[in-house]
LOKE-254737 format. One line per 3 residues: number of its first residue (from 1); for each residue x, y, z of C-alpha. Coordinates in nm, 4 decimals. Layout:
BEGIN
NUM	X,Y,Z ~ ...
This chain:
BEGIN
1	11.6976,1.2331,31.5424 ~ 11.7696,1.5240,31.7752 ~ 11.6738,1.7857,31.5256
4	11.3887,1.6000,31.4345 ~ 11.2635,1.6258,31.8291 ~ 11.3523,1.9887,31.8042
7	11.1417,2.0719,31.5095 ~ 10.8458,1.8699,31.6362 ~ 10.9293,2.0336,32.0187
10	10.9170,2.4079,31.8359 ~ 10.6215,2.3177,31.5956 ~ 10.3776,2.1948,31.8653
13	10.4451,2.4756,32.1296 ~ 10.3620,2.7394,31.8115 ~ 10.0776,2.5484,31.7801
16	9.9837,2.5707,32.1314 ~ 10.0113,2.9331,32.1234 ~ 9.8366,3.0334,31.8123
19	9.5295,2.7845,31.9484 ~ 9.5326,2.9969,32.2947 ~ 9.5088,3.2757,32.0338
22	9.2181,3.1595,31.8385 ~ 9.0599,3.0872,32.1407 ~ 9.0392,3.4448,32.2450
25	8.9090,3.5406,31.8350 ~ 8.6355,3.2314,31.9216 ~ 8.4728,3.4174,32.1951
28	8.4956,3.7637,32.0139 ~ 8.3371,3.5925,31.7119 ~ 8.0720,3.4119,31.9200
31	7.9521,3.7232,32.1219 ~ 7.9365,3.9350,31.8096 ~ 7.7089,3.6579,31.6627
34	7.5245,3.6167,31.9344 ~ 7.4390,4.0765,31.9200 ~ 7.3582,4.0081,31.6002
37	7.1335,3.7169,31.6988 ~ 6.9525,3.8619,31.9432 ~ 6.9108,4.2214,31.7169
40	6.7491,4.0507,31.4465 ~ 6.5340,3.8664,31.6814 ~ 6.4346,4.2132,31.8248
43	6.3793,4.3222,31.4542 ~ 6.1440,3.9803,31.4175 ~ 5.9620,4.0508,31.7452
46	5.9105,4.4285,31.6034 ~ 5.7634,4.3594,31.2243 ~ 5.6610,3.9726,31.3157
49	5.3439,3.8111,31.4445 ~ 5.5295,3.4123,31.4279 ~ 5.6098,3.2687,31.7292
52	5.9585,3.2228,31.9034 ~ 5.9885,2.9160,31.8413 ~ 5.9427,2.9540,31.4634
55	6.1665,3.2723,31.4413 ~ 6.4503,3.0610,31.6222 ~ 6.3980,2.8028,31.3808
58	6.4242,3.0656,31.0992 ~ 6.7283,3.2350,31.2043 ~ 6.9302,2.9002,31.2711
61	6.8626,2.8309,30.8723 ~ 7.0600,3.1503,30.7698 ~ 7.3782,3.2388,30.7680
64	7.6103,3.3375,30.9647 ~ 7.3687,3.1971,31.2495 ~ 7.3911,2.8622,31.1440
67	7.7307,2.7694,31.2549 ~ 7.6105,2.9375,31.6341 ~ 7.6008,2.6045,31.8560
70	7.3837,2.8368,32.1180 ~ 7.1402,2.8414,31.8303 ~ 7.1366,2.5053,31.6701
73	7.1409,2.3206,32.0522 ~ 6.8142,2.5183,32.1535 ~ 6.6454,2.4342,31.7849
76	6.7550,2.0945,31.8596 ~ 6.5784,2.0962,32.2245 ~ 6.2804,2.2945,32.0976
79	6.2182,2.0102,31.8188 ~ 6.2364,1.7192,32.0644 ~ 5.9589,1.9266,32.2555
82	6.1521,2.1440,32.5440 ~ 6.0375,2.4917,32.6461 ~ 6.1561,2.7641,32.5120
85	6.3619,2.8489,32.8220 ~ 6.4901,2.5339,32.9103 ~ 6.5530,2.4645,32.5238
88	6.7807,2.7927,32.5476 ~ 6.9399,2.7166,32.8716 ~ 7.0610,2.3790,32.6946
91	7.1863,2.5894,32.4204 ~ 7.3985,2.8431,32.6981 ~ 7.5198,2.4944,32.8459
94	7.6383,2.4002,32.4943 ~ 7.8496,2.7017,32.4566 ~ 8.1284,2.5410,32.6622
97	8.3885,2.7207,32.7486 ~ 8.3937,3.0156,32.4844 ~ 8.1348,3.1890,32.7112
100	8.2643,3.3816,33.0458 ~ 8.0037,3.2484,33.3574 ~ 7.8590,3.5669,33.3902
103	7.7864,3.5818,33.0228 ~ 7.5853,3.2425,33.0606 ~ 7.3948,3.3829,33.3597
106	7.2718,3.6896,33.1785 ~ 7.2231,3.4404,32.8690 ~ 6.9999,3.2395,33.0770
109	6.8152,3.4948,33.2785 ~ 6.7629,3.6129,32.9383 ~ 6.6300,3.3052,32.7842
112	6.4092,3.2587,33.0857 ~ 6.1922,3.5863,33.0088 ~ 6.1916,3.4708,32.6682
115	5.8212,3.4051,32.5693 ~ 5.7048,3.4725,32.9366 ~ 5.6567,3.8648,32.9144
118	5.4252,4.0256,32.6786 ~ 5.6006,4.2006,32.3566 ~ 5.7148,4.5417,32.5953
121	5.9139,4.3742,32.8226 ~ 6.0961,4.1311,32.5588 ~ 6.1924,4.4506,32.3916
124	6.3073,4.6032,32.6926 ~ 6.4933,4.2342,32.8160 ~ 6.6562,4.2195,32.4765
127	6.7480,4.5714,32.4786 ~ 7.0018,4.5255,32.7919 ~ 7.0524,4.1928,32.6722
130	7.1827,4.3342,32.3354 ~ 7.3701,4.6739,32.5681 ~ 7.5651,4.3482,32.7855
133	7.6803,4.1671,32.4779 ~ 7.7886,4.4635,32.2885 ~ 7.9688,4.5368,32.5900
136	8.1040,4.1839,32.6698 ~ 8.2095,4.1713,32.3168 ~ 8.4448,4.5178,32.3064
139	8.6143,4.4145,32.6161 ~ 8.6824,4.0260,32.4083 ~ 8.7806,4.2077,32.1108
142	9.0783,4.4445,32.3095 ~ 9.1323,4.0833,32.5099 ~ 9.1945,3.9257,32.1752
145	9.4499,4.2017,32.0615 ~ 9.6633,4.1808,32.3624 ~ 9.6527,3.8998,32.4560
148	9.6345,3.6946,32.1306 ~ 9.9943,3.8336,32.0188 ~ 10.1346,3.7538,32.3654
151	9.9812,3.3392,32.2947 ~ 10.1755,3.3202,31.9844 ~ 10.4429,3.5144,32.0857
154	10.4935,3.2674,32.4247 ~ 10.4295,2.9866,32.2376 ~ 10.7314,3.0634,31.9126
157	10.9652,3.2000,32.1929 ~ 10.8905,2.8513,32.3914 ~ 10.8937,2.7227,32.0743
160	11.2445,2.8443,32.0170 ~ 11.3891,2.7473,32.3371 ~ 11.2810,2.3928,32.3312
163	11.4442,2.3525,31.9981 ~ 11.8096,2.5279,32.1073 ~ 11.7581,2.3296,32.4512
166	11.6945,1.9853,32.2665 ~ 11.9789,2.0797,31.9988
């Protein structure tokens, strides 16, 4: 029975640290979606006369923006009738936790000039939009090196000392 706690003890702190780990590979994954997002919207705003509404719409059909819960929340908001702003603001809110605070803010300042400038200043808002992101998302990407390894390495040495200490 004892080694039976130990294994169980040792298998759920590994888990623990490889989910801290894919945490950290969550948030690089969701800010390099969300350059690529807002790129191609700059591309649609460039060569496209739709509206944003019916762009966002487009882009949460293909993939690999359709598994973005940023995108699909807003679609979701826009459909039931929101504004565009508030409809992305509920989309930033939806992010939960994978997004930093000061991500969301710049997200949501963002998605407040969205549709409210003429086409000049959304290219110039989705410009340092895009430069923040790109940013945010090399500093998750080193965060996820270092400190990925040192989740699953704390959580198999914990893992290993739980199951000698219970042994």
């Amino acid at each position: 029975m004892r080694l039976l706690a130990a294994a169980a003890a040792f298998c759920l702190s590994a888990a623990a640290g490889v989910h801290g780990a894919g945490l950290f590979s969550l948030r690089a994954r969701t800010l390099d979606l969300l350059v690529l997002l807002l790129e191609r919207l700059g591309t649609e705003l460039r060569f496209s006369c739709a509206p944003l509404p019916d762009m966002l719409f487009r882009l949460s059909l293909q993939p690999p923006f359709d598994t973005l819960k940023l995108l699909s929340v807003c679609c979701e908001n826009l459909r039931a009738g929101a504004s565009l702003p508030a409809a992305f603001d509920a989309g930033v809110s939806a992010s939960g936790r994978t997004l930093r605070p000061w991500e969301k803010t710049r997200l949501r300042q963002f998605g407040s000039l969205l549709g409210a400038t003429d086409l000049s200043g959304q290219r110039q808002v989705l410009a340092e939009t895009i430069a923040f992101l790109k940013d945010c998302h090399s500093k998750a990407v080193q965060q996820q090196a270092g400190a990925g390894k040192l989740c699953r390495a704390c959580g198999l040495c914990c893992g290993m000392v739980l199951f000698i200490l219970i042994l």
